[in-house]
C-alpha positions in Angstrom: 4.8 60.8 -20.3 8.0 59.0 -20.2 6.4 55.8 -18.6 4.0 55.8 -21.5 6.6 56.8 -24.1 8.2 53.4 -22.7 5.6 51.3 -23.5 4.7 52.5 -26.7 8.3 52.6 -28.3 8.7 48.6 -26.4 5.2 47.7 -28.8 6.6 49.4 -31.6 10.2 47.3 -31.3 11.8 50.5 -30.6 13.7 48.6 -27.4 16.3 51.2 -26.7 13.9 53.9 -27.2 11.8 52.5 -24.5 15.1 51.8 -22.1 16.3 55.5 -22.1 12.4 56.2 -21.6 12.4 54.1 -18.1 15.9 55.1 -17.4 15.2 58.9 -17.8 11.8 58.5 -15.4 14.2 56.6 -12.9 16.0 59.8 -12.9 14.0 62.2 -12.7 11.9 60.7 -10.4 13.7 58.6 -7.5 10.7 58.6 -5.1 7.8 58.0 -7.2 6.1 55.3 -5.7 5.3 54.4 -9.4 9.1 53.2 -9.8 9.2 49.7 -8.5 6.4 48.8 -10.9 8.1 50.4 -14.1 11.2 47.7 -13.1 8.5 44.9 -12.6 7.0 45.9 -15.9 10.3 46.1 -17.9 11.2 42.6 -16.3 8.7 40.9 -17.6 8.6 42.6 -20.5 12.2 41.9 -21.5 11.2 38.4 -20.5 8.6 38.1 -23.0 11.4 39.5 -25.6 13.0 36.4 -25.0 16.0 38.6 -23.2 15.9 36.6 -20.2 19.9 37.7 -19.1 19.3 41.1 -19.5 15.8 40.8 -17.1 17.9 38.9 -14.8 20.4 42.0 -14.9 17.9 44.8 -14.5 16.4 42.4 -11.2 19.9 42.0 -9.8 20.3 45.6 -10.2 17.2 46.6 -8.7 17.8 44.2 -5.6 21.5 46.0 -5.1 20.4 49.6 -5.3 16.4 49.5 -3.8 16.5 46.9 -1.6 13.7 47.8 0.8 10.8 48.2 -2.3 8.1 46.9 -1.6 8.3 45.5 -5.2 11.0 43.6 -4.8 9.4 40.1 -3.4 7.0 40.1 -6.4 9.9 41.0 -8.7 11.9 38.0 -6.9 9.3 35.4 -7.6 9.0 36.3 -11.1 12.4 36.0 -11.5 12.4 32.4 -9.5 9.5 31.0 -11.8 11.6 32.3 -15.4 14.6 30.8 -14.2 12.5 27.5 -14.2 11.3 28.4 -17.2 14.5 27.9 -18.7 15.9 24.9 -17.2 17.8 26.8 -14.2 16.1 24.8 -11.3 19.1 25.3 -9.3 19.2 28.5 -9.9 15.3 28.5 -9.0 15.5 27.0 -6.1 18.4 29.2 -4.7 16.0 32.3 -5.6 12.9 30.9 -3.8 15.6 30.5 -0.8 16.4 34.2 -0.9 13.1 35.1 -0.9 12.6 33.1 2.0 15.3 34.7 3.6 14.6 38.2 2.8 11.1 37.5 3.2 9.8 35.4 5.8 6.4 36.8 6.8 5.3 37.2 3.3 2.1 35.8 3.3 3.1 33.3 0.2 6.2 31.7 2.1 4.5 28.4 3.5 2.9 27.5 0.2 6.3 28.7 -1.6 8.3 26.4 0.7 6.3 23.2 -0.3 6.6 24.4 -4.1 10.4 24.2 -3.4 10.1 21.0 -1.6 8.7 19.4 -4.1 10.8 21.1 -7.2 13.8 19.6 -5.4 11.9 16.1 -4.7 11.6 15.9 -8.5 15.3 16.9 -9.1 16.9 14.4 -6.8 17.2 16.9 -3.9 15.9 14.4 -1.0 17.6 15.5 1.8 16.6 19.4 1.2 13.3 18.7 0.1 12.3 16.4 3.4 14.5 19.3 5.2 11.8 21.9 4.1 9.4 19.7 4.3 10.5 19.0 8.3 10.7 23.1 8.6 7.5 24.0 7.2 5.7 21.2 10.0 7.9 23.0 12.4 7.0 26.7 11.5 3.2 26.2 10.2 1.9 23.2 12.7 -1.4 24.9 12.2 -1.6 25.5 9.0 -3.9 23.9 6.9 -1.6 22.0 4.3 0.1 20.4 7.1 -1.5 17.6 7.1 -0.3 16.8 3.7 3.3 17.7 3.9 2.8 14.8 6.9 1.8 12.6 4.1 3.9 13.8 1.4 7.0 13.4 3.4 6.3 9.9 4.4 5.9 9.0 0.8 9.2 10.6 -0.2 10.8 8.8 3.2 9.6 5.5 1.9 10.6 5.9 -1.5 13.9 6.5 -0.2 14.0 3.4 2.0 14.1 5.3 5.3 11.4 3.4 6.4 11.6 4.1 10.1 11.7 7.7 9.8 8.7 7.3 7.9 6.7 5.0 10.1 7.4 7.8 13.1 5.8 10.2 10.7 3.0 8.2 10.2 2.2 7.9 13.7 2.5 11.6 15.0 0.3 12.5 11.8 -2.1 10.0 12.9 -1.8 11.4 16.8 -2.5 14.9 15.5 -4.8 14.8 12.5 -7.3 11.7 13.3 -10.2 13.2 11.5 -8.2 13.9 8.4 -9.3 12.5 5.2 -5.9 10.8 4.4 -5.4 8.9 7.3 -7.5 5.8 6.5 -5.0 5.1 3.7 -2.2 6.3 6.1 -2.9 3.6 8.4 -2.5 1.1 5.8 0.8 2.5 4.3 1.9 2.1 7.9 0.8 -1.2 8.1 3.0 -2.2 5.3 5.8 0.1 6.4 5.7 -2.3 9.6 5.5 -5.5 7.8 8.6 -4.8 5.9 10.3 -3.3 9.3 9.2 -6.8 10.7 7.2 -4.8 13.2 4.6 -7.3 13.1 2.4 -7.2 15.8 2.6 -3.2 16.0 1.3 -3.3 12.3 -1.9 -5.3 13.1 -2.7 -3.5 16.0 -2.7 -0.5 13.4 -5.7 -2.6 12.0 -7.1 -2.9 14.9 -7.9 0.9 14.9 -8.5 0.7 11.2 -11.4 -1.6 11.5 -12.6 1.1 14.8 -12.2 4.1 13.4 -13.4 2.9 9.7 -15.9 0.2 10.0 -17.8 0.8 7.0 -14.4 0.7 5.0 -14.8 -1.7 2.1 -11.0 -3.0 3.3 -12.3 -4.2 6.7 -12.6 -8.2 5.1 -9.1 -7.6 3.7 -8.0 -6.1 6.8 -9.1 -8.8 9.2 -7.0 -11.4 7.1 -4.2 -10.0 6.9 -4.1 -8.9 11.0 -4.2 -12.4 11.3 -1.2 -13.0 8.8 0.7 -10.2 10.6 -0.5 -12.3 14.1 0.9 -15.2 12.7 4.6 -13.7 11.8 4.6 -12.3 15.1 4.0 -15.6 17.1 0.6 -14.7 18.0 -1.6 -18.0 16.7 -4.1 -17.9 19.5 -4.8 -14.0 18.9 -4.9 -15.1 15.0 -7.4 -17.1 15.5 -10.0 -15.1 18.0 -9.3 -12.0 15.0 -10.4 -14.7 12.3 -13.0 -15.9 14.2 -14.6 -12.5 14.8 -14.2 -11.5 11.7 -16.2 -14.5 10.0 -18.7 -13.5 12.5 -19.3 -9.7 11.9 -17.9 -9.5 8.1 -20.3 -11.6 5.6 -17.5 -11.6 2.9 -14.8 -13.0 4.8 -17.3 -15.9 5.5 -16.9 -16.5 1.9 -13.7 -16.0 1.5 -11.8 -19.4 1.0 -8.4 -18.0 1.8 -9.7 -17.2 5.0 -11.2 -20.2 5.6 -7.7 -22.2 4.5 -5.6 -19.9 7.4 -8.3 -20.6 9.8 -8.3 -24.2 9.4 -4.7 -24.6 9.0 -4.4 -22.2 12.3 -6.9 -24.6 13.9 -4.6 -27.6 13.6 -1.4 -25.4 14.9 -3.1 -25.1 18.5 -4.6 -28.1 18.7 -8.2 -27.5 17.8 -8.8 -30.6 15.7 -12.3 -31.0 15.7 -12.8 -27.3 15.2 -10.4 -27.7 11.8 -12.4 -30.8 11.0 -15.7 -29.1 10.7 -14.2 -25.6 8.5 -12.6 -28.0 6.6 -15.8 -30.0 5.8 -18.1 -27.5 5.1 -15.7 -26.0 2.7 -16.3 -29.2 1.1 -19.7 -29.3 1.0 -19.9 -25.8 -0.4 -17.4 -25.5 -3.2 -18.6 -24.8 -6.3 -15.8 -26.1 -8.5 -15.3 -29.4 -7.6 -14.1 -31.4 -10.8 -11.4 -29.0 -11.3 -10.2 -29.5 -7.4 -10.4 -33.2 -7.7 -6.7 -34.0 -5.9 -7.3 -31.2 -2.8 -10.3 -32.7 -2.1 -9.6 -36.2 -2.2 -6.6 -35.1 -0.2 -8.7 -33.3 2.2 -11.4 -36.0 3.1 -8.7 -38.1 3.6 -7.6 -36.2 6.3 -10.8 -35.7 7.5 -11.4 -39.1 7.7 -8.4 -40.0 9.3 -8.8 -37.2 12.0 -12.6 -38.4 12.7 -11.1 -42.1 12.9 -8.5 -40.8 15.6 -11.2 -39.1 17.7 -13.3 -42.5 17.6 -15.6 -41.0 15.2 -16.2 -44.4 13.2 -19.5 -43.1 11.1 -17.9 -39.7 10.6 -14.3 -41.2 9.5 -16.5 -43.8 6.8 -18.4 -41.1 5.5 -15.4 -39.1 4.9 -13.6 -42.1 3.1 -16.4 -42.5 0.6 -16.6 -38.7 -0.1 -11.9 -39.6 -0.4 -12.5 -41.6 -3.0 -15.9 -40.4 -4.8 -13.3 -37.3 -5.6 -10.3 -39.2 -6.3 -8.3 -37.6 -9.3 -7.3 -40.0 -12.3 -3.8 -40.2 -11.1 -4.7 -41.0 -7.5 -1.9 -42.5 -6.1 -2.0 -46.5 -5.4 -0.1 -46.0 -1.7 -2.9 -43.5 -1.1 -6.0 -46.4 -2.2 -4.0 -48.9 -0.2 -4.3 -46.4 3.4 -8.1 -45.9 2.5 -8.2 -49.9 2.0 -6.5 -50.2 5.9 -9.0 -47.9 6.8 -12.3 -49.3 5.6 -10.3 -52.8 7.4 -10.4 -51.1 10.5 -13.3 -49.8 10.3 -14.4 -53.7 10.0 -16.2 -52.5 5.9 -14.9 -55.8 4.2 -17.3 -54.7 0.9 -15.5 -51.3 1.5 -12.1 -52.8 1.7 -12.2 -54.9 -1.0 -13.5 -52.1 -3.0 -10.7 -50.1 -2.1 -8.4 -53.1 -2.9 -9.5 -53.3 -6.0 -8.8 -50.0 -6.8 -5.3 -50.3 -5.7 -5.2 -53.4 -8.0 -6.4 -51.4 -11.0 -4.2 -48.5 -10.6 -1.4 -49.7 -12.7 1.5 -49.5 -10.9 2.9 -53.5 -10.5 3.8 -53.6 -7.2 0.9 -52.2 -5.8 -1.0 -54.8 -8.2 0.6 -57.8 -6.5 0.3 -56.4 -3.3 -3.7 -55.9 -4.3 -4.0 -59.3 -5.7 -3.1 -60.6 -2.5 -4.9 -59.8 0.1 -7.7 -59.9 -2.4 -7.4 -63.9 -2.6 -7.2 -64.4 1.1 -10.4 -62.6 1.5 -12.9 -65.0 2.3 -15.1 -65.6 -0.3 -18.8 -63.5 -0.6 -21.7 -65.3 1.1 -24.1 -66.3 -1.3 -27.1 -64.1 -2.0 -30.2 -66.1 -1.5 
């Protein structure tokens, strides 16, 4: 009766009705198992009332003179979740630690401890979040969040800067959890990790095992490239260019990717593979399929591939390559440019060609390279005569 004369005066408003009502069945009945639950209920019911100190009271109470009821972790983590409730995150958080404390095989203490983590993440609390988060990996290894705290940890850790500390976690969660959905991306966060650590040639071997483990990834292109960027940091042109090479081979978009063919050809020249970088170079040429608007790249480039075919004794290939120069020659071509071609097509023993060229030079504007033009233009032998 008095339990149910409590709640009926606390509905009716009749508040200090209902607290001689629970105060009298505390009385006059210490043991009833019943107890515990009429201080739960007149928590939360004073909490509702908006009298948040005096719950708090009646809880601290409770704690001090029934310690050992079996209501009081419940009663604990209601009063952990109001005290959030009312901006006290602090005091929240010192709450949730108590309860660890006085609880630590409650069956809600691993999930509870990354709740704190993360409350104390959000409220500038790094170093007793990533504490928790280090305890919970240390006293739940098995459990089935942990591969996530792994994760989430690393995050925090990098947000921080502590970039090393985060790489290590990276790796053992990659070592321990290899069929876990996160680690694809985890293996590329720790591929970045090691670019800005300057661990270069550890982060594309990270790709390596990417491209193994993930194959069907869309990021295999992507990855391929930028192995061979991180090869390239590291010293490693030779091993740049075999993982370039295989990956034009076994990836169809990378084949079509120009800024893969640029490194490639580029890395081509760096060890010495000249005709190799003459043929990329040419077929990216012969393929693009916006021309006009890269007038002065190309004309730059078949100048160079003429000039390497010309070294290599490649007469027809370097001529060819000289007509395709200036056939793509911007507006603004430079005269000292036209004037090389014009050596070239002399060399090349082309006088038609060379002339040609000449006259281009002539024509350009410029009034040095005009005189220069007219020159050798009138100690040209004159044309035979077509019959």
């Amino acid at each position: 009766p008095l339990l149910r004369g409590a709640e009926n005066d606390w509905g009716r408003e009749r508040l200090e009705a209902a607290r001689r009502d629970w105060g009298d069945f505390r009385r006059a009945y210490p043991d009833d198992p019943r107890l515990g639950r009429s201080f739960l209920d007149q928590y939360k019911k004073s909490v509702e009332k908006g009298l948040t100190e005096e719950a708090f009271a009646l809880a601290e109470g409770f704690r001090a003179s029934r310690p050992d009821d079996p209501i009081q972790p419940d009663l604990m983590l209601e009063e952990a979740k109001d005290l959030f409730t009312i901006g006290r995150s602090t005091d929240g958080l010192a709450m949730w630690e108590r309860f660890r404390g006085a609880f630590p095989d409650d069956p809600r203490t691993p999930e509870l401890m990354l709740i704190q983590a993360r409350q104390e993440l959000k409220g500038g609390l790094n170093d007793a979040a990533l504490a928790h988060y280090q305890e919970f990996i240390g006293q739940y290894p098995g459990h089935a969040a942990a591969p996530d705290v792994y994760l989430e940890a690393a995050a925090a850790e990098t947000r921080l800067g502590r970039l090393e500390q985060a790489w290590d976690r990276l790796a053992r969660y990659s070592q321990l959890f290899p069929g876990h959905e996160g680690r694809p991306r985890a293996l590329l966060d720790q591929v970045e990790l090691g670019r800005q650590l300057g661990r270069n040639l550890e982060a594309a071997e990270l790709y390596k095992t990417f491209r193994r483990d993930y194959p069907r990834s869309p990021q295999v292109p992507a990855a391929y490239l930028d192995q061979a960027r991180l090869e390239i940091a590291g010293g490693r042109n030779l091993q740049a260019v075999e993982t370039l090479e295989e990956g034009l081979l076994t990836t169809p978009q990378l084949d079509e990717d120009p800024q893969a063919q640029a490194l490639l050809a580029d890395l081509y020249l760096e060890v010495g593979r000249v005709e190799d970088w003459a043929a990329i170079v040419e077929r990216n040429l012969n393929r693009d399929s916006n021309a006009a608007a890269r007038s002065a790249d190309r004309f730059l480039k078949y100048q160079q591939l003429a000039q390497v075919h010309q070294e290599l004794g490649q007469a027809a290939d370097a001529e060819r390559n000289y007509d395709s120069a200036l056939s793509n020659r911007p507006p603004d071509a430079s005269p000292e440019a036209l004037y090389a071609i014009a050596g070239a097509y002399k060399k090349l023993m082309r006088p038609d060609k060379y002339a040609d060229a000449l006259a281009l030079v002539r024509d350009s504007g410029d009034p040095f390279w005009r005189k220069v033009a007219e020159d050798e233009l009138a100690a040209l032998p004159p044309a035979a005569p077509q019959s």
